[in-house]
C-alpha positions, 0 to 999 in steps of 0.5 A, spaced: 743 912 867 740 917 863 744 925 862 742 930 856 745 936 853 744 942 849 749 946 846 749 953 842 752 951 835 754 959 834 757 958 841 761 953 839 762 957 831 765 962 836 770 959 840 771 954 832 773 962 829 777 965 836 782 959 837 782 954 831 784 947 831 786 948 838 779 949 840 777 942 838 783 939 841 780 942 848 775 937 848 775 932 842 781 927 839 784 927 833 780 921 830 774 925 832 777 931 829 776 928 823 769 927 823 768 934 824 765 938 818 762 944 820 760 947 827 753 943 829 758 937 828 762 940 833 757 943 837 753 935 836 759 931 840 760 937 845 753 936 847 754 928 847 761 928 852 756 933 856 751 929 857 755 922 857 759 926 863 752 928 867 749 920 866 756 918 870 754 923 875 760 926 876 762 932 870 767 933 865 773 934 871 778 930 874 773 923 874 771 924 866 775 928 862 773 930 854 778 925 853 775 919 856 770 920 852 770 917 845 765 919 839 765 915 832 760 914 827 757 907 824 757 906 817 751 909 816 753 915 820 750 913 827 754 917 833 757 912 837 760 913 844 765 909 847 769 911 855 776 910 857 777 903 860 778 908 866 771 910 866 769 903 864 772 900 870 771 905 875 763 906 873 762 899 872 758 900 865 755 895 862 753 899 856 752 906 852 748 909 847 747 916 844 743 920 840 745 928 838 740 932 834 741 939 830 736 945 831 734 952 830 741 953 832 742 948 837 745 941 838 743 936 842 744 930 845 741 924 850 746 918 852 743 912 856 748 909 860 747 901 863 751 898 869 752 891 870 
């Protein structure tokens, strides 16, 4: 299963400036928090819970939440995605990979997801 997301960085700069810290703790943890140094970081892992939640099939709501959803990085700062053990179960996946890129003031993301 394969789900892609596109986010406008200044969308997510905006919402940054408007509420601060408690729009980042909308949609990402602390640990994630952490991670974030500037608006297309943010803007990044929005994309990648999107298109994590499109590849499911189901959208963020009450089946995946944002939470549900956990964005890290290796030691060479490649994104990582990991889904609750809810998510895990009730979707049976197997495996799951990211990729989040920044452009022209967008960022984008494309996650493939594989069932057992």
């Amino acid at each position: 299963m394969i789900g892609i997301d596109i986010t406008s960085i200044a969308r997510i700069e905006k919402m940054m400036d408007k509420f601060e810290r408690k729009a980042l703790e909308r949609f990402l943890s602390e640990d994630e928090i952490l991670l974030v140094r500037s608006p297309s970081t943010a803007a990044g892992f929005w994309a990648a819970k999107e298109a994590t939640s499109k590849a499911l099939g189901c959208g963020i709501g009450k089946t995946c939440g944002f939470h549900d959803i956990i964005i890290s990085k290796t030691k060479k700062n490649a994104p990582k995605i990991k889904l609750s053990k809810k998510v895990m179960k009730k979707f049976d996946i197997k495996a799951i990979s990211v990729s989040i890129t920044h452009d022209g003031g967008f960022a984008a993301s494309v996650v493939h997801i594989e069932k057992n």
